[in-house]
C-alpha positions as CSV (number, residue, x, y, z in Angstrom):
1,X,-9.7,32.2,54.3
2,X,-9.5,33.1,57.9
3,X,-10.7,31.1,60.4
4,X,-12.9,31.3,62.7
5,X,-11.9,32.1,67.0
6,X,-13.1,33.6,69.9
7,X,-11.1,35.9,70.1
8,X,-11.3,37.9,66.3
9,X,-15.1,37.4,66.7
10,X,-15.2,39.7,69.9
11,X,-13.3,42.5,69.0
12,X,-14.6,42.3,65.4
13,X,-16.6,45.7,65.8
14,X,-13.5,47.5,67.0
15,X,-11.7,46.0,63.6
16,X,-11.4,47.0,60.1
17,X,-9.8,43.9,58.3
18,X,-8.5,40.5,58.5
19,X,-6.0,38.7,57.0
20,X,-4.6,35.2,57.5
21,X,-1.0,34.6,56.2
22,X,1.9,32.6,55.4
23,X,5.0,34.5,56.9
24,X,9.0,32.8,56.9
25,X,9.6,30.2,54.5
26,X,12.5,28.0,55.0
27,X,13.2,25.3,52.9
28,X,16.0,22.6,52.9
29,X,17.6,21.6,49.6
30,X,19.9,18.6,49.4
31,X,21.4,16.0,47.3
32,X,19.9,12.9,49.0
33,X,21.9,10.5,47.0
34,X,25.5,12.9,47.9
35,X,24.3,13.2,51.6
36,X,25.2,9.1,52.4
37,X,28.6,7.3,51.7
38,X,28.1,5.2,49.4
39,X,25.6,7.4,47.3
40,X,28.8,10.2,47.4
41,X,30.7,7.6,45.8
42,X,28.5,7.1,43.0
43,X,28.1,11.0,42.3
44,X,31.9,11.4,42.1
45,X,32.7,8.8,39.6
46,X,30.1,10.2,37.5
47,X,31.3,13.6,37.8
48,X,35.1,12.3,37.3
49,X,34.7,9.1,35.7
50,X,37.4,7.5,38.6
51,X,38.1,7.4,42.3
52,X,42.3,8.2,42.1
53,X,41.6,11.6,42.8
54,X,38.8,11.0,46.1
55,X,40.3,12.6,48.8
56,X,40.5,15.5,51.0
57,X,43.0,17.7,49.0
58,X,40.9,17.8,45.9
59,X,37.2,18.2,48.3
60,X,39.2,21.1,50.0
61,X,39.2,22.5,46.2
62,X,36.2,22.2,45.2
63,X,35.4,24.7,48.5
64,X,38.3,27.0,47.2
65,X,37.0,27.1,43.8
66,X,33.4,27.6,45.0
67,X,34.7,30.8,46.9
68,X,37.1,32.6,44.1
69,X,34.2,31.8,41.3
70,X,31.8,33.4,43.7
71,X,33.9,36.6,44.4
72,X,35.3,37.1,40.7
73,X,32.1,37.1,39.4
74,X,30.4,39.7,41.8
75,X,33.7,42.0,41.2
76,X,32.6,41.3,37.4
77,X,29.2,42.5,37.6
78,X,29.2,45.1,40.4
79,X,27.6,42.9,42.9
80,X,28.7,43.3,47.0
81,X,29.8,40.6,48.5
82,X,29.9,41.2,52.3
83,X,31.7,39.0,54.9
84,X,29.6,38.8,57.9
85,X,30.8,38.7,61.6
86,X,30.0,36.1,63.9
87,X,26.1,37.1,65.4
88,X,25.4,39.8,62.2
89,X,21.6,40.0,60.9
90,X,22.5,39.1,57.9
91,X,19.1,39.5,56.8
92,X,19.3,43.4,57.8
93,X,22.2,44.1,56.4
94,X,20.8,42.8,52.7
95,X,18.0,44.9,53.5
96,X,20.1,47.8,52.9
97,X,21.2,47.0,49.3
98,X,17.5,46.2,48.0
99,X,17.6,48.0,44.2
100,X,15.7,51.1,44.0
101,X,14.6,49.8,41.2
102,X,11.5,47.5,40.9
103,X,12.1,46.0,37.9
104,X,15.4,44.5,38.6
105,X,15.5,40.5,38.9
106,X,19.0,38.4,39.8
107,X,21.2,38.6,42.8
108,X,21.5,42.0,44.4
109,X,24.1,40.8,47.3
110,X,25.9,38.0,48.5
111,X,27.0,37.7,52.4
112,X,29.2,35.4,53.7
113,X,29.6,33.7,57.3
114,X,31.2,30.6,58.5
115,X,28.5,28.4,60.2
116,X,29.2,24.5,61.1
117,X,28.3,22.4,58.1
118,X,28.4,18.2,57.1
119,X,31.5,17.8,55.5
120,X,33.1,14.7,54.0
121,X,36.6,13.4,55.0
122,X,38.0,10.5,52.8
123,X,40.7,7.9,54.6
124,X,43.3,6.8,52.4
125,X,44.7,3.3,52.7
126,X,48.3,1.7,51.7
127,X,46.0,-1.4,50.2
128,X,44.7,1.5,47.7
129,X,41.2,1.3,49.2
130,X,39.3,4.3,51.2
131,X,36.8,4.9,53.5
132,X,34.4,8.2,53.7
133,X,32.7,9.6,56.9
134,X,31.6,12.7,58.5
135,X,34.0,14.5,59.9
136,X,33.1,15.4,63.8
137,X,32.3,17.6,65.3
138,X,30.7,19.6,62.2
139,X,33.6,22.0,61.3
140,X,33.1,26.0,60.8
141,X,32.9,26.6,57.0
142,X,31.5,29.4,54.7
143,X,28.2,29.3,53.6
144,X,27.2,31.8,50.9
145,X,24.0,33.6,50.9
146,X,22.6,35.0,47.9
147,X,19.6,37.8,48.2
148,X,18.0,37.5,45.2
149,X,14.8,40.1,43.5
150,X,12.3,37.4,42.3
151,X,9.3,38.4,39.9
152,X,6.7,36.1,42.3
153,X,8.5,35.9,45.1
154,X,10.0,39.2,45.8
155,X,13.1,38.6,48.5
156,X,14.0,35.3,48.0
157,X,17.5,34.1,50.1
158,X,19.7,31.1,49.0
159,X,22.5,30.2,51.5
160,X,25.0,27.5,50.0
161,X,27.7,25.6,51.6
162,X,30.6,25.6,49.8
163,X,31.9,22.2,50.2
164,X,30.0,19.4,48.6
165,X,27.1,17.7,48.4
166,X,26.4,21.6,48.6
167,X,23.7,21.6,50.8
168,X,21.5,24.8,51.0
169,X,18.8,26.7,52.6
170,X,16.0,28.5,50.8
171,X,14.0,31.5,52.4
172,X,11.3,32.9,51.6
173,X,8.5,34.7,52.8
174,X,4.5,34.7,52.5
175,X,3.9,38.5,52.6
176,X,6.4,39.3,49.7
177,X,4.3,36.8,47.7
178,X,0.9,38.1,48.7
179,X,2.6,41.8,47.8
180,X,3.7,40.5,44.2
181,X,0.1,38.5,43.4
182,X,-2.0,41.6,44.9
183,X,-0.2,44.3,43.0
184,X,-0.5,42.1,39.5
185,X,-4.4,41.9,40.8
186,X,-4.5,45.4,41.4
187,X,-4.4,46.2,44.8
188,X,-3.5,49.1,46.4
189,X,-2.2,49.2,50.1
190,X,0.5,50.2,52.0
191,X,2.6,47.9,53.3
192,X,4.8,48.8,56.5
193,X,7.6,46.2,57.4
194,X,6.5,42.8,56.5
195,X,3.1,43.6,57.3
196,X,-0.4,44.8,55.6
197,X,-1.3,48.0,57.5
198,X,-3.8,49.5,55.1
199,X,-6.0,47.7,52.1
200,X,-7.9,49.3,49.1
201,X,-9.6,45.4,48.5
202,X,-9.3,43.1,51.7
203,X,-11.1,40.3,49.8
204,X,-8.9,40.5,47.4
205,X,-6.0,40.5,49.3
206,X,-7.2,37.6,50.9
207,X,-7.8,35.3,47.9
208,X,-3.8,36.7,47.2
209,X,-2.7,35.5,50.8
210,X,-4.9,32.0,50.4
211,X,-3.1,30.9,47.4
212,X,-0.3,29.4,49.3
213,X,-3.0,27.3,50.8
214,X,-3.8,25.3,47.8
215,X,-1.9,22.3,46.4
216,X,-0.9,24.8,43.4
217,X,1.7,26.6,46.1
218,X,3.8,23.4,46.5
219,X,4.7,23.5,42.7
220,X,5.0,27.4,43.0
221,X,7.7,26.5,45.7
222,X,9.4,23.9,43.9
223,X,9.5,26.4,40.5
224,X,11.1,29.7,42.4
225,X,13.7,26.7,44.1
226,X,14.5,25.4,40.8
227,X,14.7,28.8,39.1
228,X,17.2,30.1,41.4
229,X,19.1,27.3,43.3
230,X,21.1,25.6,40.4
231,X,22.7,29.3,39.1
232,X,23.7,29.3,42.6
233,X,25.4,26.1,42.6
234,X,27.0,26.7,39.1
235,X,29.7,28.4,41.4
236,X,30.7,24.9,42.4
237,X,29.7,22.7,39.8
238,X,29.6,24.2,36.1
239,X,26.0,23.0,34.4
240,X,27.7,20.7,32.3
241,X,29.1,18.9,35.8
242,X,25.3,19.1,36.7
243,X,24.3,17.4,33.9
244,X,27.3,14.6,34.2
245,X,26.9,13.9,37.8
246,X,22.8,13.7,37.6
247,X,23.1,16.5,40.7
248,X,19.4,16.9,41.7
249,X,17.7,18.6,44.9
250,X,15.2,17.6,46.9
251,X,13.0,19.9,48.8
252,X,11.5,19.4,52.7
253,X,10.3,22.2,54.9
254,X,12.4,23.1,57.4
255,X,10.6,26.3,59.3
256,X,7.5,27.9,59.1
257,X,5.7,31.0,60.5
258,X,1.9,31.7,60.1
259,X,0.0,34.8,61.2
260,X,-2.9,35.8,62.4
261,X,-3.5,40.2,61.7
262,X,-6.1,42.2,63.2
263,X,-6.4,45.5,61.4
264,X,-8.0,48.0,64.4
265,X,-9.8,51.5,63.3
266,X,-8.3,52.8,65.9
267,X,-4.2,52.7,66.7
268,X,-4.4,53.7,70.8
269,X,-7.6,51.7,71.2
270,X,-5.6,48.4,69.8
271,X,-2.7,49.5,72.3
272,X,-5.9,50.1,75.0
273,X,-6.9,46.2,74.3
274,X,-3.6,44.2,73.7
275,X,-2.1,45.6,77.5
276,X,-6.0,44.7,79.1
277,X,-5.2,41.4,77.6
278,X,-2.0,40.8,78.8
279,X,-3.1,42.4,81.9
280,X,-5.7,40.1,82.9
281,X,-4.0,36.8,81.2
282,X,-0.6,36.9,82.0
283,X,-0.7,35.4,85.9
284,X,-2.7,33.0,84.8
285,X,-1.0,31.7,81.7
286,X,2.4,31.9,83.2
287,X,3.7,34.7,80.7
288,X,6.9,35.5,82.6
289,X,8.4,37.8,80.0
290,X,6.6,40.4,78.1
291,X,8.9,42.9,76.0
292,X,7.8,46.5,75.6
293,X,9.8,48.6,73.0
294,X,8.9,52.2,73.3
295,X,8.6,54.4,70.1
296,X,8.9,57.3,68.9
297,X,5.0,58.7,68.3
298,X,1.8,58.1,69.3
299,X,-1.0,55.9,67.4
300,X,-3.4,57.9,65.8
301,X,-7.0,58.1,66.8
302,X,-8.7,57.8,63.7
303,X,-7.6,56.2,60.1
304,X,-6.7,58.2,57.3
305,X,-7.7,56.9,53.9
306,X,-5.9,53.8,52.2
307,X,-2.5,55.1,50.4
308,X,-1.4,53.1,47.2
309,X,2.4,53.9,48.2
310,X,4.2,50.9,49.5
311,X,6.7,51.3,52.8
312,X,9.9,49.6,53.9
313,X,10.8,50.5,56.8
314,X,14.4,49.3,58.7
315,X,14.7,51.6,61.2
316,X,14.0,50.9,65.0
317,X,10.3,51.1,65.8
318,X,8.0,54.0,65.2
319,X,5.4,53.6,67.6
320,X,5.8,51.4,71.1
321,X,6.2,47.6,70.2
322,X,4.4,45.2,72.5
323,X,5.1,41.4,72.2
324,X,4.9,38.6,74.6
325,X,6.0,34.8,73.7
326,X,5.4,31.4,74.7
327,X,7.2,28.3,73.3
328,X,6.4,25.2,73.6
329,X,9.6,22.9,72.5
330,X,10.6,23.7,68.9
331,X,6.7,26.0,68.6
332,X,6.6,29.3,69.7
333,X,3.0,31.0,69.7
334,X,3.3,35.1,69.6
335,X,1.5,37.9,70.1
336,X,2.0,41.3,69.3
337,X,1.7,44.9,67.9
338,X,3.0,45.8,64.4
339,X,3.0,49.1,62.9
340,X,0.2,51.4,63.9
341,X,-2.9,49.6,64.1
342,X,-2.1,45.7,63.4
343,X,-2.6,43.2,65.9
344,X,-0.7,40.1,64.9
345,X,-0.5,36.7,66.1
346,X,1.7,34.1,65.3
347,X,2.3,30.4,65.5
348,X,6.0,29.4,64.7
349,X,7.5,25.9,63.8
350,X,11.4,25.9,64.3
351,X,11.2,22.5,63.2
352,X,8.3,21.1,61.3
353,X,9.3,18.1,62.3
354,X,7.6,18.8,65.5
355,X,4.3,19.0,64.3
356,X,4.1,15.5,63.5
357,X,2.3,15.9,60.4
358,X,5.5,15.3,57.8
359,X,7.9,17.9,56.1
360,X,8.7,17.1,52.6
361,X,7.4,19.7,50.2
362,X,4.4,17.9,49.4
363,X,3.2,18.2,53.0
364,X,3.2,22.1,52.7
365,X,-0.9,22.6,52.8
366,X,-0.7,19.9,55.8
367,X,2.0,22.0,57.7
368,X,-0.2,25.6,56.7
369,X,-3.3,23.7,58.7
370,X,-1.8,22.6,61.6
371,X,-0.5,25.8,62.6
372,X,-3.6,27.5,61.6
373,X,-5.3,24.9,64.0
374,X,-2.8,25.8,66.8
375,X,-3.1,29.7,66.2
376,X,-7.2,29.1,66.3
377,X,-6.9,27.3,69.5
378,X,-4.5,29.9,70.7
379,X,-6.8,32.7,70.6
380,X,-9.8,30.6,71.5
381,X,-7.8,30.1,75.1
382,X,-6.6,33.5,75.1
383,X,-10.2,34.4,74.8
384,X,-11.6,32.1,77.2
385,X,-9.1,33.2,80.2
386,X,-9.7,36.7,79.2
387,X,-13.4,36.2,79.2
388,X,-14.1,34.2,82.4
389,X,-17.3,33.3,83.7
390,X,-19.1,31.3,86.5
391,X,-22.8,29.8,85.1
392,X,-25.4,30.2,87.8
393,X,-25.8,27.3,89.1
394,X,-21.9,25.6,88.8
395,X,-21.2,26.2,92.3
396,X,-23.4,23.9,93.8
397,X,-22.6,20.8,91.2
398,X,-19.3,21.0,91.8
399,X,-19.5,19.3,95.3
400,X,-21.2,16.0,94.0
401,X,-19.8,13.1,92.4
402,X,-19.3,12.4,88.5
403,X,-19.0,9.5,85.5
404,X,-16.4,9.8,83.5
405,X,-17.5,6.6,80.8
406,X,-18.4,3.9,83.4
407,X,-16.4,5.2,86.6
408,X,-18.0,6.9,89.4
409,X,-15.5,9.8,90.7
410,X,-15.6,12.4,93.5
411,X,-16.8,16.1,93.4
412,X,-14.7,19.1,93.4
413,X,-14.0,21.1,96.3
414,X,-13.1,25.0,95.3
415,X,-12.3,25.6,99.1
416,X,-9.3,23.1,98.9
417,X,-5.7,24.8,98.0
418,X,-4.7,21.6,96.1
419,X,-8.3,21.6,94.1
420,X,-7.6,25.6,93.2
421,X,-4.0,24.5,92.2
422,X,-4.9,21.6,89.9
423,X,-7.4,24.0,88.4
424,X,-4.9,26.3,87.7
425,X,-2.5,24.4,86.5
426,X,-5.2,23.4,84.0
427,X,-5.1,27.2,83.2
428,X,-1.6,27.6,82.7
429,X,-1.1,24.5,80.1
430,X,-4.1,25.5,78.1
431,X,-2.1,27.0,75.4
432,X,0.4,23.8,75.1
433,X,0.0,22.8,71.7
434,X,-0.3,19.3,72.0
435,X,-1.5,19.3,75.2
436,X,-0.3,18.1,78.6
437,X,0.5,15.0,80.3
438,X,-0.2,14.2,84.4
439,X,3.5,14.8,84.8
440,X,3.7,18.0,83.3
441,X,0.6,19.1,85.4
442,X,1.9,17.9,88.2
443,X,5.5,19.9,88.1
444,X,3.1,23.0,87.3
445,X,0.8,21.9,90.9
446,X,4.1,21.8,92.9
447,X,5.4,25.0,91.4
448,X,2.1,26.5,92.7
449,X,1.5,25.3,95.9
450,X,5.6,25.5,96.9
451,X,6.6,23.6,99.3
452,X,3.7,22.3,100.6
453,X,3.3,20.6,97.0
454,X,6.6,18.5,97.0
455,X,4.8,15.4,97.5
456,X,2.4,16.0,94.8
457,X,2.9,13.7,92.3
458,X,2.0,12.2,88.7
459,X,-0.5,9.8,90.3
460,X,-2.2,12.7,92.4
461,X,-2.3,14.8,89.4
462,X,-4.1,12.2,87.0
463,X,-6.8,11.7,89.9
464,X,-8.1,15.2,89.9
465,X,-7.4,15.6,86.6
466,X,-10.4,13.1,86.3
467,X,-12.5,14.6,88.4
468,X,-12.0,17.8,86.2
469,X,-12.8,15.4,83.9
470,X,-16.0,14.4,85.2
471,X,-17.6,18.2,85.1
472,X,-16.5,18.6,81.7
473,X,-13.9,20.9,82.2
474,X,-10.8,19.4,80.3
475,X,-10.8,16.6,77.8
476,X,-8.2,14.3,76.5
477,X,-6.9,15.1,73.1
478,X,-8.5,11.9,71.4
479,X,-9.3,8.5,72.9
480,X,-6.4,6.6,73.4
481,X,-4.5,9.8,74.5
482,X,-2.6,10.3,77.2
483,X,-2.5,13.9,76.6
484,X,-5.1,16.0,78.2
485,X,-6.5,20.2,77.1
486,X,-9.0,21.9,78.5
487,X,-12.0,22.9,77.3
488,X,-13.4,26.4,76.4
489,X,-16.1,26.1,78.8
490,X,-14.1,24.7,81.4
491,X,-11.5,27.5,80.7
492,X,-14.0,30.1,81.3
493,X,-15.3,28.4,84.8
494,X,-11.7,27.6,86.1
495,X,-10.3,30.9,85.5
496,X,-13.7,32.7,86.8
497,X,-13.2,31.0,89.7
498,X,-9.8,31.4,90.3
499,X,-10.5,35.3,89.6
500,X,-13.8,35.2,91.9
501,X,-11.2,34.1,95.0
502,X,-8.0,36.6,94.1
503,X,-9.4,39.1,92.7
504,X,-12.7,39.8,94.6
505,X,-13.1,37.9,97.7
506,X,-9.5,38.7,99.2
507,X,-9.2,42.3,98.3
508,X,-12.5,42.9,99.6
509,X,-11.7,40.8,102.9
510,X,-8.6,42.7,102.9
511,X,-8.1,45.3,106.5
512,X,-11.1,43.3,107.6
513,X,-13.5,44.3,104.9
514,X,-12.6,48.4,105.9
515,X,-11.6,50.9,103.4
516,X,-8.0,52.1,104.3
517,X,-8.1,55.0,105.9
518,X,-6.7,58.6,103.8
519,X,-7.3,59.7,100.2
520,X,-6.3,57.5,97.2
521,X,-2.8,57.3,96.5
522,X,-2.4,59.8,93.5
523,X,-0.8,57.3,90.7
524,X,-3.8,54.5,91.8
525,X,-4.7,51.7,89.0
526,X,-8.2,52.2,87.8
527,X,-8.8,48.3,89.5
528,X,-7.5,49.8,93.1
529,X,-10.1,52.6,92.2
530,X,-12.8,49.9,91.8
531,X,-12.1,47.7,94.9
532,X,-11.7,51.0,97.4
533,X,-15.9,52.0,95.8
534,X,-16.7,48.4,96.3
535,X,-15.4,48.0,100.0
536,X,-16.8,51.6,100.9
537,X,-20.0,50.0,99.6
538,X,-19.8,46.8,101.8
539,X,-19.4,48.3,104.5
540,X,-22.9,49.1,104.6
541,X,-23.9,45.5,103.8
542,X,-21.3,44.1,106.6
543,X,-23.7,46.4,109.1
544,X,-26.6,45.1,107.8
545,X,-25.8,40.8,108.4
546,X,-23.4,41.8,110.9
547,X,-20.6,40.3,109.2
548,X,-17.7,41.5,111.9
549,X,-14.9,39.8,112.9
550,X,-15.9,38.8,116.5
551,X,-19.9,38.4,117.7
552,X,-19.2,41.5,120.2
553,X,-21.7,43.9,120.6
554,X,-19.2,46.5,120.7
555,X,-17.6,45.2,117.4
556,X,-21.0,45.7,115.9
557,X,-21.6,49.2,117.1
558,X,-18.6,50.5,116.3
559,X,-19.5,49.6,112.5
């Protein structure tokens, strides 16, 4: 199911599929009796039946003997085990041992790397008694990562720390799913990357993508965890010590990505509108960094026929790779080209936790619709500031006064620079996820207006915030918030006026409403094209209403 924005639903002629998707998985497994003192005792005096032998000498085993059971039994059975430098994409470098074969299931490779991990250090008293804590700051210590070929899951990825209560990471991701359920279903398509680029069925391939939506996914999740976590740990406790010590996992969800992907007919006509986009949105949004990769060829013009083959590709990037960012805390919202003709957004969680809206495996459908409600309004602002418009009429409310409930409060007053800054301000903390408070507005007016806006504070900023208020053109996020967003409509007027003033009014006033003088520079935008025809146009109209810079008769004969 994909849903519904502004900004799919206007370039849905140009567009030859859809797909809405669950992308990187990451799921935390621990012991959540192990992970607290006293619940660590309990564990080890089942696994041990005693307490004599509770300290750090024999925990400092148990790590050793995770590692030499590990590396004996992938020289056993063939398997590379790779130890990974500080900074290494360990994820490309597993990439390059995938079998060939696409029948093979079990671990393929194992990387190691030394990341900082919990670990346990027991104090020994004279009395006989001890006393376990953390030891601080979180020491360096290997972490295993298996990549393992699952039948549902495709590339599933287990990192383990070695030392116990063995915590561990589980990765997986949405597209490798959809892939597996779509080819048992039948579907052909190519597949470039981790992404969809050409479809045989797109309604089939997006029932496959919308079964992670469904409360059936969470005990999918908890199966593929349970299938392959506890051979993993059997490196560091046998399943007979499993069984003793009543070692159990629990799940939460640790990170999540979701996409948006736009299939376009036409490669260099996506390319066309994704730059116009950026283009036009970019000043206004406050997108300081957008990353262009170039490639290697250019997109096509037209789209050959679907192909059933699948692609992985791990080189760099065939054709030129656009992508701008904006992050928000521990959310980042994306945008950018993939492949030759896919148009993908994304809304990112670093920490669920963020979202406010739980992270324990049965919140997983919860977690999928909050960032598909942040994407959606992501793409409804992108749209709206894209999209700008003034309603006939607008200009001449604006002026008088306003309710907002039973409070009477002022107009607006476009010609003031601190009005025009609020407004944009407005602009520029549309896409905040959660919305914006009167103090983040306020750093954003002073940042605008320099330093004739250092005494522009919070107080200042909630004022004309309610008189934007008033004229409907932001909104609190509910109630009792203190959080404020604006609306679509209101992003369409702010941003048409803020375009109406910069991009019309003082180019066309610029030289004193004359066309410069010479021929058009040779490597001239097409929008310096269109202001130098408008003010060769005006010029005419400034004669007519004699619109000069000084009532001189000589000013207005020399027009």
């Amino acid at each position: 199911m994909v849903s519904q924005d502004s900004f799919t639903e206007y370039y849905a002629p140009l567009l030859d599929d859809t797909y809405d998707v669950v992308d990187r998985i990451v799921i935390n497994a621990y012991n959540g009796i192990a992970s607290s003192p006293g619940g660590f005792r309990w564990w080890w005096h089942n696994l041990h039946g005693t307490f004599d032998n509770l300290d750090d000498t024999h925990l400092m085993r148990m790590a050793g003997r995770f590692s030499r059971r590990v590396r004996g039994w992938a020289k056993k059975n063939d398997i590379p085990i790779i130890d990974c430098k500080e900074g290494a994409r360990k994820h490309r470098i597993a990439k390059q041992y995938i079998p060939d074969n696409p029948a093979f299931r079990g671990i393929f490779a194992v990387l190691v790397a030394r990341m900082p991990a919990p670990v346990w250090r027991v104090l020994r008293f004279e009395s006989g008694g001890f006393h376990i804590k953390r030891r601080g700051p979180m020491p360096f210590v290997n972490h295993y990562f298996f990549h393992i070929m699952d039948a549902q899951w495709g590339h599933v990825t287990i990192a383990i720390c070695g030392h116990p209560p063995f915590k561990a990471m589980v990765m997986l991701n949405g597209h490798e799913y959809t892939a597996c359920l779509a080819r048992r279903r039948g579907v052909e398509f190519t597949k470039d990357g981790n992404c969809f680029v050409e479809i045989s069925d797109s309604r089939q391939l997006a029932e496959a993508a919308d079964a992670l939506r469904f409360q059936a996914a969470i005990g999918q999740l908890r199966q593929v965890c349970d299938r392959w976590i506890y051979k993993c740990l059997c490196f560091g406790l046998s399943f007979d010590e499993q069984k003793r010590s009543r070692f159990e996992y629990s799940y939460s969800v640790y990170q999540m990505e979701y996409s948006r992907n736009l299939l376009f007919r036409n490669g260099r006509q996506m390319e066309r509108v994704f730059d116009g986009v950026i283009d036009r949105t970019r000043r206004l949004l406050d997108i300081r960094r957008v990353l262009k990769i170039f490639g290697q060829r250019q997109r096509r013009l037209k789209r050959i026929g679907p192909s059933p083959r699948e692609q992985l590709v791990v080189e760099m990037p065939v054709y030129d790779l656009t992508v701008f960012k904006l992050h928000f805390g521990k959310v980042t919202l994306k945008l950018y080209t993939k492949g030759e003709c896919v148009l993908r957004t994304e809304a990112i969680a670093h920490n669920v936790g963020d979202l406010r809206c739980g992270r324990v495996l049965e919140k997983f459908n919860h977690i999928i619709a909050r960032l598909d409600e942040l994407l959606t309004r992501f793409l409804d602002a992108i749209q709206c500031v894209d999209t700008a418009w003034v309603w006939e009429g607008q200009l001449d409310e604006f002026p008088k006064p306003s309710l907002v409930g039973q409070t009477r409060v002022g107009g607006i007053d476009v010609n003031r620079p601190r009005t025009r800054a609020a407004m944009e301000a407005a602009v520029t903390l549309a896409l905040s996820p959660s919305g914006f408070t009167t103090a983040e507005h306020a750093e954003q007016v002073q940042h605008l207006l320099g330093p004739e806006g250092k005494d522009y504070t919070a107080r200042k900023s909630a004022y004309d915030l309610k008189k934007l208020r008033g004229k409907g053109l932001i909104e609190k996020t509910h109630d009792r918030s203190r959080r404020y967003r604006a609306t679509p409509k209101g992003l369409r007027v702010m941003t048409g006026l803020i375009v109406l003033r910069e991009k019309v009014l003082k180019p066309l006033l610029n030289n004193l409403g004359r066309c410069k003088s010479g021929p058009p520079a040779i490597k001239a935008s097409p929008l310096d094209g269109c202001y130098r025809k408008i003010q060769h146009g005006m010029q005419d109209l400034f004669r007519q209403l004699h619109f000069v810079e000084q009532d001189t008769i000589s000013n207005v004969l020399s027009m």
